[in-house]
N, CA, C and O atoms as a Maestro MAE file, in Angstrom:
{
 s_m_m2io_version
 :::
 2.0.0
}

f_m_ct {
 s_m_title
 :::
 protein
 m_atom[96] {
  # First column is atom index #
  i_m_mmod_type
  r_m_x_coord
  r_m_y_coord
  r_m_z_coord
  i_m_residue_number
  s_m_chain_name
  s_m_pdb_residue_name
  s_m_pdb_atom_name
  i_m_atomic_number
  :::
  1 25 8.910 -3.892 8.109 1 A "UNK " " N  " 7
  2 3 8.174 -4.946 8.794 1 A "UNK " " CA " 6
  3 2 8.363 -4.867 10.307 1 A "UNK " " C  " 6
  4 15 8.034 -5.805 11.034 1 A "UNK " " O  " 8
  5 25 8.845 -3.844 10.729 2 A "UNK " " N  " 7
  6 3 9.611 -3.614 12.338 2 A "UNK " " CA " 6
  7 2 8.286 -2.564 12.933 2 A "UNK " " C  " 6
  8 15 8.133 -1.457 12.417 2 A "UNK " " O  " 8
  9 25 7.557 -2.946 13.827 3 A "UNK " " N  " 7
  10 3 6.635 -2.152 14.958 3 A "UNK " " CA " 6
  11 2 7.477 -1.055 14.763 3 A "UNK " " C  " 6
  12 15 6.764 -0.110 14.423 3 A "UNK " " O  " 8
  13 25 8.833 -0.676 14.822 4 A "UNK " " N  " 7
  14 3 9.358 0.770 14.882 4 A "UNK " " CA " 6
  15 2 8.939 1.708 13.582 4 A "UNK " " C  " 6
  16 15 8.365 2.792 13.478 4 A "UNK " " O  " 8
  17 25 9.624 0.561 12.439 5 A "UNK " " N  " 7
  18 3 9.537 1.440 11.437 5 A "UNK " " CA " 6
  19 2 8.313 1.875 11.053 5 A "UNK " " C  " 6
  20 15 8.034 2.976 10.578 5 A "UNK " " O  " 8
  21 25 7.557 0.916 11.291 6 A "UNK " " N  " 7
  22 3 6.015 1.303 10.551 6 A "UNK " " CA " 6
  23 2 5.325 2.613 11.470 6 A "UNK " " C  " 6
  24 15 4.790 3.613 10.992 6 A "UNK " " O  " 8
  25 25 5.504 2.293 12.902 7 A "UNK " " N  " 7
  26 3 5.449 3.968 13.222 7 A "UNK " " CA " 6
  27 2 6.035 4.447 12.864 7 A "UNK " " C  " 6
  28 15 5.437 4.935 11.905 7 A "UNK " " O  " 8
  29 25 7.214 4.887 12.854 8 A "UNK " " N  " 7
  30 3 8.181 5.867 11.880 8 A "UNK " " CA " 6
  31 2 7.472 6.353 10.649 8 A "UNK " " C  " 6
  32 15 7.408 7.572 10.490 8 A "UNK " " O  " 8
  33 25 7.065 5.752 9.978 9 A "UNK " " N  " 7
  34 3 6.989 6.014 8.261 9 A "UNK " " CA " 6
  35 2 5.518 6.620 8.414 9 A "UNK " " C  " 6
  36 15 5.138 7.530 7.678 9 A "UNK " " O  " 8
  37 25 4.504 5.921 9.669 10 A "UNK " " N  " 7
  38 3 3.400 6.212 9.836 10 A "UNK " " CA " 6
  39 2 3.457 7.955 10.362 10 A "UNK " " C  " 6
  40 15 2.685 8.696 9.752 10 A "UNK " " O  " 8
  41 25 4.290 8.560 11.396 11 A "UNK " " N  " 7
  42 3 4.099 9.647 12.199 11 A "UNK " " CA " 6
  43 2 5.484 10.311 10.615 11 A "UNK " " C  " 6
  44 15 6.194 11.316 10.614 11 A "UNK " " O  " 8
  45 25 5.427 9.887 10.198 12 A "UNK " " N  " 7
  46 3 6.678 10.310 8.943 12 A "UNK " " CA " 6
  47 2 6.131 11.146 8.157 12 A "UNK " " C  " 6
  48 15 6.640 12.257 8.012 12 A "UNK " " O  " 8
  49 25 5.319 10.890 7.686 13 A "UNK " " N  " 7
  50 3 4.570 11.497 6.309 13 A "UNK " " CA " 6
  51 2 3.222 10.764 6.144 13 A "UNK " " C  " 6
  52 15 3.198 9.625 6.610 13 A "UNK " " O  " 8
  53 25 1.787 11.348 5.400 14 A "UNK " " N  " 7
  54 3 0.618 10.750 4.658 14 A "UNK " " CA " 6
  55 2 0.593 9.950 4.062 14 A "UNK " " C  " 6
  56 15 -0.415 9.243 4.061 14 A "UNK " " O  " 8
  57 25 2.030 9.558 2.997 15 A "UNK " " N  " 7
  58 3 1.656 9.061 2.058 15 A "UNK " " CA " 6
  59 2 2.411 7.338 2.256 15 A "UNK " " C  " 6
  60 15 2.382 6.385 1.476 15 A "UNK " " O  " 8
  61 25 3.213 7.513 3.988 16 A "UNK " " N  " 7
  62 3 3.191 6.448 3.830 16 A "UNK " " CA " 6
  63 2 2.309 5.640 4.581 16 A "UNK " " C  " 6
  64 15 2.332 4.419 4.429 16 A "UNK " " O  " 8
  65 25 1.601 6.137 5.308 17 A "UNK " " N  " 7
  66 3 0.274 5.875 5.975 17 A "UNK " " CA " 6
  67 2 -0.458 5.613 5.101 17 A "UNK " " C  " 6
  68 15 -1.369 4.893 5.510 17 A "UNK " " O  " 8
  69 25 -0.536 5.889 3.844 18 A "UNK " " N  " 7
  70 3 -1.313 4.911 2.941 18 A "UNK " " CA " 6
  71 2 -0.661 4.091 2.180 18 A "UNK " " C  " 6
  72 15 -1.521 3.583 1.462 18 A "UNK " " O  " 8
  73 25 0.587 3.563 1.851 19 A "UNK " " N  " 7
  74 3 1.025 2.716 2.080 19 A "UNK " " CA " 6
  75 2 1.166 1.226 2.572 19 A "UNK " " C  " 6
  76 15 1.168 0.061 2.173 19 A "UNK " " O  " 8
  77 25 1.311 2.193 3.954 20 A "UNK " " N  " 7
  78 3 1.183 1.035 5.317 20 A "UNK " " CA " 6
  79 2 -0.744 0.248 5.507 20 A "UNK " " C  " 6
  80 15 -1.026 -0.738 6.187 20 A "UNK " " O  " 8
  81 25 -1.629 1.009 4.753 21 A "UNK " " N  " 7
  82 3 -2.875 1.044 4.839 21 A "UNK " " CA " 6
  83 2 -3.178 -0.002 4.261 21 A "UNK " " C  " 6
  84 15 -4.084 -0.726 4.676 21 A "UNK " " O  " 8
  85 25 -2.128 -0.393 2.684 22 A "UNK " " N  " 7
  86 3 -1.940 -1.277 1.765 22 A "UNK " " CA " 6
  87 2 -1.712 -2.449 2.126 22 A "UNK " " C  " 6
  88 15 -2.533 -3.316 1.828 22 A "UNK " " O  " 8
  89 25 -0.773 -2.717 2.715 23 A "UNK " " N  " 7
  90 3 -0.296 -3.224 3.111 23 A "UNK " " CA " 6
  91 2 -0.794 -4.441 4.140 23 A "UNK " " C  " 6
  92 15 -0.661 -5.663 4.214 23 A "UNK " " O  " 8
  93 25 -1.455 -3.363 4.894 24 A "UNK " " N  " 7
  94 3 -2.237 -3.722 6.087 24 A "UNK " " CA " 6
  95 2 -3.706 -4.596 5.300 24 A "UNK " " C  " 6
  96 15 -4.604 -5.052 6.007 24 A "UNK " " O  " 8
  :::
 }
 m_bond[95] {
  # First column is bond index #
  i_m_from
  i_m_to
  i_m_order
  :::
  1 1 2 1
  2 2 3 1
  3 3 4 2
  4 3 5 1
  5 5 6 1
  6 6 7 1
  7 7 8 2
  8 7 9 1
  9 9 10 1
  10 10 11 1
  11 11 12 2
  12 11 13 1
  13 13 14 1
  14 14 15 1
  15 15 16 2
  16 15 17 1
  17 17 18 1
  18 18 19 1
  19 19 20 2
  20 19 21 1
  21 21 22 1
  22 22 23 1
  23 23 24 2
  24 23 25 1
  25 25 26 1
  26 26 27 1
  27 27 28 2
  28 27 29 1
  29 29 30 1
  30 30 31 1
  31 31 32 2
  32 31 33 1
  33 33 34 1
  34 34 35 1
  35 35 36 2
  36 35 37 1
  37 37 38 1
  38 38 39 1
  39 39 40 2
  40 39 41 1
  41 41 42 1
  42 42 43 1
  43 43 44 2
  44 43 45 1
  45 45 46 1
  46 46 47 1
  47 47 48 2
  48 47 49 1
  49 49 50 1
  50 50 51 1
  51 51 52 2
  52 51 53 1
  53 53 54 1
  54 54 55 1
  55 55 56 2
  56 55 57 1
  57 57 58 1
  58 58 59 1
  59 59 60 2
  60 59 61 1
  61 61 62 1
  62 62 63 1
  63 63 64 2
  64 63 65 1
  65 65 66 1
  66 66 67 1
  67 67 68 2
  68 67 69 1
  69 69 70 1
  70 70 71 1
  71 71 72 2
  72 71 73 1
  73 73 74 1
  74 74 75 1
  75 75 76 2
  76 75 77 1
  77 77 78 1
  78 78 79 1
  79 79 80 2
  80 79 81 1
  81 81 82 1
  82 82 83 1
  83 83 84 2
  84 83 85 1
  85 85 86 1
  86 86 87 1
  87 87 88 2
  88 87 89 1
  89 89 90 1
  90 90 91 1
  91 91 92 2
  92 91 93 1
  93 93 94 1
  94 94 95 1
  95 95 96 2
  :::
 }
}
């Protein structure tokens, strides 16, 4: 839930960019 992490996980890998997509 941290502006950091979610870039993190976002520039991290695809799959958590869809995830975060979910989320969103």
């Amino acid at each position: 839930m941290s502006l950091s992490l979610a870039f993190l996980l976002r520039e991290g890998s695809e799959a958590a960019l869809g995830q975060i997509r979910l989320v969103f």
